[in-house]
GUFI-789699 format. One record per residue: residue number from 0; residue in three letters; x, y, z of N, C-alpha, C in turn. Coordinates in steps of 0.02 Angstrom, whole numbers. Layout:
<pts>
+-----+-----+--------+--------+--------+--------+--------+--------+--------+--------+--------+
!   k !   r !   n.xx !   n.yy !   n.zz !  ca.xx !  ca.yy !  ca.zz !   c.xx !   c.yy !   c.zz !
+-----+-----+--------+--------+--------+--------+--------+--------+--------+--------+--------+
! NUM ! Ala !      X !      Y !      Z !      X !      Y !      Z !      X !      Y !      Z !
...
+-----+-----+--------+--------+--------+--------+--------+--------+--------+--------+--------+
</pts>
This chain:
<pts>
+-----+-----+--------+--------+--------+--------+--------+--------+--------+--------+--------+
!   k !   r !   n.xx !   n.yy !   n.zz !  ca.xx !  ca.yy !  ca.zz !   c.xx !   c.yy !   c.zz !
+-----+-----+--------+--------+--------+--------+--------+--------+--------+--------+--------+
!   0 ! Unk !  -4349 !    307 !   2382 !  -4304 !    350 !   2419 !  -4345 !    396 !   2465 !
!   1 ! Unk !  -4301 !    390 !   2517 !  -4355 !    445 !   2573 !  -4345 !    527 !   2542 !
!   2 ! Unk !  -4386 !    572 !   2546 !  -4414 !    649 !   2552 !  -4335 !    647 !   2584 !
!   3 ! Unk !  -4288 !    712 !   2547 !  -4250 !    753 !   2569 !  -4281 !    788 !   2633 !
!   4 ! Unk !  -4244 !    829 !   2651 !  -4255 !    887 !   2691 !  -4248 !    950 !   2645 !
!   5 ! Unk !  -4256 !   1003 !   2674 !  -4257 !   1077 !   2640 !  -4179 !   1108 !   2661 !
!   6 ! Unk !  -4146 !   1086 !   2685 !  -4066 !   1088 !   2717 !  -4015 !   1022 !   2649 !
!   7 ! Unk !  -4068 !    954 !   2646 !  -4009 !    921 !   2604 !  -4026 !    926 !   2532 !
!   8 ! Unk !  -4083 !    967 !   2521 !  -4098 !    992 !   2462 !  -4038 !   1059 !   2431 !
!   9 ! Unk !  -4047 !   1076 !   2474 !  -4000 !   1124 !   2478 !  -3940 !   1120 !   2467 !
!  10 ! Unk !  -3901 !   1077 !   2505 !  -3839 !   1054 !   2489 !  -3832 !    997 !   2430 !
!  11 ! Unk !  -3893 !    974 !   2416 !  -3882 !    942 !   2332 !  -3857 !   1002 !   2306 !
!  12 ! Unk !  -3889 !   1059 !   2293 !  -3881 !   1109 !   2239 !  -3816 !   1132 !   2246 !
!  13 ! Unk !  -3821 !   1149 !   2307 !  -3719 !   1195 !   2308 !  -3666 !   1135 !   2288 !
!  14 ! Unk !  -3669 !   1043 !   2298 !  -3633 !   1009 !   2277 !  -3632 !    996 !   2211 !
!  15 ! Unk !  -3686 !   1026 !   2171 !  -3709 !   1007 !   2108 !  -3669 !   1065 !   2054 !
!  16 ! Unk !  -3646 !   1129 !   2110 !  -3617 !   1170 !   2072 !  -3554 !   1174 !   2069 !
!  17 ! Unk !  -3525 !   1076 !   2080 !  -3442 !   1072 !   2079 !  -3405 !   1091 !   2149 !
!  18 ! Unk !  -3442 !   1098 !   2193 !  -3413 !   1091 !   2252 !  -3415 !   1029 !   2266 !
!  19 ! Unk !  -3358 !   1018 !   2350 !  -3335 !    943 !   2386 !  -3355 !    948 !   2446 !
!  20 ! Unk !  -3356 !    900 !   2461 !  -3348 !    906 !   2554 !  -3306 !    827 !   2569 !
!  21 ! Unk !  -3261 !    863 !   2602 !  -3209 !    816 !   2643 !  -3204 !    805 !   2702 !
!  22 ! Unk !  -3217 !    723 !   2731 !  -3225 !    719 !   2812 !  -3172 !    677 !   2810 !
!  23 ! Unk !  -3149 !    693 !   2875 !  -3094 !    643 !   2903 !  -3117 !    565 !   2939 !
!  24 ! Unk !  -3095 !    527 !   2910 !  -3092 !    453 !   2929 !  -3047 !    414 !   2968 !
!  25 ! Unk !  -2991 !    458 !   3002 !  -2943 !    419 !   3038 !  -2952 !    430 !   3096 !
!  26 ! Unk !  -2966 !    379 !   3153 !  -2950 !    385 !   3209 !  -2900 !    435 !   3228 !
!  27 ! Unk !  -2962 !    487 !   3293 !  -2909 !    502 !   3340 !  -2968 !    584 !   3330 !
!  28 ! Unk !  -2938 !    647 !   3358 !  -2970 !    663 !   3374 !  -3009 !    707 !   3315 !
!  29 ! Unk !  -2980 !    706 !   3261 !  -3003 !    751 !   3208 !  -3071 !    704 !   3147 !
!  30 ! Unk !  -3086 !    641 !   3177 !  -3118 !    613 !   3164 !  -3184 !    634 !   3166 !
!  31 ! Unk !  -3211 !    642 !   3090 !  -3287 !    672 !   3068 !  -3276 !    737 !   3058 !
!  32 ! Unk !  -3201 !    781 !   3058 !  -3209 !    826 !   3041 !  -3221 !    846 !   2971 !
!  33 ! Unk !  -3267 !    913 !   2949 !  -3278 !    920 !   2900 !  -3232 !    984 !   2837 !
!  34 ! Unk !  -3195 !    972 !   2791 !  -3161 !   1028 !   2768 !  -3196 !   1040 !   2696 !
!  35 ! Unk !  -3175 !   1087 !   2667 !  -3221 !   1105 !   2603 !  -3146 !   1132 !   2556 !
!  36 ! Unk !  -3128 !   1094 !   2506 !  -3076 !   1101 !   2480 !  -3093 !   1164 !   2412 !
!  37 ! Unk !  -3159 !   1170 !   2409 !  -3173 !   1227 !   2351 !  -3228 !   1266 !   2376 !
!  38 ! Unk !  -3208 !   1313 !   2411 !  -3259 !   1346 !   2427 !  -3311 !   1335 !   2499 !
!  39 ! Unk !  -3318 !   1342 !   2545 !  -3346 !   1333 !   2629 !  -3425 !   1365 !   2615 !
!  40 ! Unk !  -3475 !   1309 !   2607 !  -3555 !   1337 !   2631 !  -3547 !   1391 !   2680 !
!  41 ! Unk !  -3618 !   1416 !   2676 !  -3635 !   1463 !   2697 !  -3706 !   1457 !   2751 !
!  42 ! Unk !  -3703 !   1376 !   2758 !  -3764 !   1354 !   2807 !  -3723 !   1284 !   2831 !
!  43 ! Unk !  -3778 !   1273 !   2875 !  -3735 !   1176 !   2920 !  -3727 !   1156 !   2867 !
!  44 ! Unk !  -3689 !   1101 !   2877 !  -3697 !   1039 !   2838 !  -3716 !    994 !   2865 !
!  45 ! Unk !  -3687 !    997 !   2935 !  -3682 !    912 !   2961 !  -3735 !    869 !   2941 !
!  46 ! Unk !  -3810 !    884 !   2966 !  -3877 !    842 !   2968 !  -3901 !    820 !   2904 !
!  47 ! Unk !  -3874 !    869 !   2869 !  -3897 !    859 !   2771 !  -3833 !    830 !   2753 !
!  48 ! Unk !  -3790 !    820 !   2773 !  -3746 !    772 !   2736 !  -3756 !    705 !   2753 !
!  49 ! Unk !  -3773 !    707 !   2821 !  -3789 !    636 !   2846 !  -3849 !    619 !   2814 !
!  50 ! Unk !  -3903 !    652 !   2795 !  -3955 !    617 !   2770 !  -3934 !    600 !   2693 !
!  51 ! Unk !  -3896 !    638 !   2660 !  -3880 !    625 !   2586 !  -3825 !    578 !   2591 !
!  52 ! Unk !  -3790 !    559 !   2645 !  -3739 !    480 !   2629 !  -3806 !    426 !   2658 !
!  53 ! Unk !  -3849 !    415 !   2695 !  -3891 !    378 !   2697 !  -3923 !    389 !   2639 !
!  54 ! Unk !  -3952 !    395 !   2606 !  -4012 !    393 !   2566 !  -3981 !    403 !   2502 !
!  55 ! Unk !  -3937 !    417 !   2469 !  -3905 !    449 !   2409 !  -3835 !    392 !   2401 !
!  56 ! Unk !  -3830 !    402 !   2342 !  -3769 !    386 !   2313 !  -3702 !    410 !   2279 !
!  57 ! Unk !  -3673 !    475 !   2346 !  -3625 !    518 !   2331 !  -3558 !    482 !   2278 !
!  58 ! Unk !  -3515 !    509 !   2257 !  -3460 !    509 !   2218 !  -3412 !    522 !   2283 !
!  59 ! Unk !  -3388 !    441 !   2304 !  -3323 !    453 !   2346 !  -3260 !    430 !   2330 !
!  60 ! Unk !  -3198 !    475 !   2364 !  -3169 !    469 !   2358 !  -3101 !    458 !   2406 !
!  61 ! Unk !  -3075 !    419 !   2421 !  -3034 !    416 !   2482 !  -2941 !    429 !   2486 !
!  62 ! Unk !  -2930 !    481 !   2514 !  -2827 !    487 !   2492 !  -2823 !    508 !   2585 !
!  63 ! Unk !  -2756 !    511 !   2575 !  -2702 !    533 !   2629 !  -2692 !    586 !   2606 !
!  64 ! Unk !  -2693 !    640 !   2678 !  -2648 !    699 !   2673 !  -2601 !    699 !   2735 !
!  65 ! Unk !  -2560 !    718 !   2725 !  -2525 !    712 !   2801 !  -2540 !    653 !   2849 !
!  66 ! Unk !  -2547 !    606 !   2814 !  -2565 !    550 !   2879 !  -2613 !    547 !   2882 !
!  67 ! Unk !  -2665 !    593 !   2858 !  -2736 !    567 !   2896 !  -2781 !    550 !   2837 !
!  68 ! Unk !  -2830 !    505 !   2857 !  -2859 !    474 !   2804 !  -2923 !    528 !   2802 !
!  69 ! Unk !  -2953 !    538 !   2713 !  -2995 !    587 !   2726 !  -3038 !    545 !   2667 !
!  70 ! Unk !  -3098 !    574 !   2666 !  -3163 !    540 !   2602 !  -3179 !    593 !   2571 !
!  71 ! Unk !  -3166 !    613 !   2498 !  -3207 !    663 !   2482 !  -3258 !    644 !   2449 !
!  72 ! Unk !  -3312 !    694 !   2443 !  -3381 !    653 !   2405 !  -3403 !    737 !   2363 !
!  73 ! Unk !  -3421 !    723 !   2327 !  -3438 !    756 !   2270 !  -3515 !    702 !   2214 !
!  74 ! Unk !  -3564 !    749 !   2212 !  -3619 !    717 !   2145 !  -3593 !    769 !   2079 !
!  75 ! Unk !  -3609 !    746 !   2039 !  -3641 !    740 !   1979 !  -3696 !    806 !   1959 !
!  76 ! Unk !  -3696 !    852 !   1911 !  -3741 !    870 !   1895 !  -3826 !    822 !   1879 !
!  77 ! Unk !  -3798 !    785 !   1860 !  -3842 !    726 !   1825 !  -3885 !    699 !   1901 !
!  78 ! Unk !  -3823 !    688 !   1954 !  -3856 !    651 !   1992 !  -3900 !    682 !   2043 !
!  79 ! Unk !  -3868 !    754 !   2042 !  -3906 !    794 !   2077 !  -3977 !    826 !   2047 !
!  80 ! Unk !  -3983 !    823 !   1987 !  -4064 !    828 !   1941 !  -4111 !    767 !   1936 !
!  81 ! Unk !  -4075 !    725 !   1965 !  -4116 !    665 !   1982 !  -4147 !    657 !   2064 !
!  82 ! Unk !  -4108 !    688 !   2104 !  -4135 !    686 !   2160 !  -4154 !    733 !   2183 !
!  83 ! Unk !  -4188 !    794 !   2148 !  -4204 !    836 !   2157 !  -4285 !    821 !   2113 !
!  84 ! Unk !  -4259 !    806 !   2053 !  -4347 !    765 !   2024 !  -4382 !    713 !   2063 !
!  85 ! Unk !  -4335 !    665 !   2103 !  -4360 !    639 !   2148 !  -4423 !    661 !   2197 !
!  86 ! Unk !  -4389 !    721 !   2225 !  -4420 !    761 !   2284 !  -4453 !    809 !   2243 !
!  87 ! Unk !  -4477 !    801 !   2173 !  -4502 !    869 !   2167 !  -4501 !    949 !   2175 !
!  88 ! Unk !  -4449 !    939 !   2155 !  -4408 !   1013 !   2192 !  -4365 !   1047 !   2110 !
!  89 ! Unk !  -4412 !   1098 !   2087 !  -4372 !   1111 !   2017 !  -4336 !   1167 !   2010 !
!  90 ! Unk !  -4278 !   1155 !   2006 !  -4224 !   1201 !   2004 !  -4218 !   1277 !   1996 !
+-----+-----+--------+--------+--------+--------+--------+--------+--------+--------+--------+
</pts>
């Protein structure tokens, strides 16, 4: 597995503490938007999420709200102490 960043390291930990992040998947213009159904970071996400759906194996999940198709992804305590031992990075 490639070296995290110091940004998707980061967002392992805040997802590791039972937070989500929800992007929209339906065509049109709200497409890639990002919502946070428990709680809204307090830094980007965008670049560290993209590197942790490449390289990682998030917990997704896909529903309708109002018509629009959305993905939520959520890890694992478990999975997030593994990719953090990965990178050497101790809690």
């Amino acid at each position: 597995m490639a070296k995290l960043t110091p940004s998707a390291i980061r967002l392992v930990k805040w997802l590791a503490k039972g937070y989500a992040v929800a992007q929209c998947t339906s065509p049109g213009r709200s497409i890639g938007r990002f919502d946070f159904p428990v709680g809204e970071p307090d830094f980007p996400i965008k670049t560290a999420f993209n590197t942790l759906y490449q390289y990682t194996r998030m917990n997704e999940h896909e529903f309708v709200m109002f018509g629009m198709r959305w993905c939520i992804f959520t890890l694992t305590k478990e999975q997030a102490a593994e990719l953090l031992e990965a990178n050497h990075d101790p809690e």
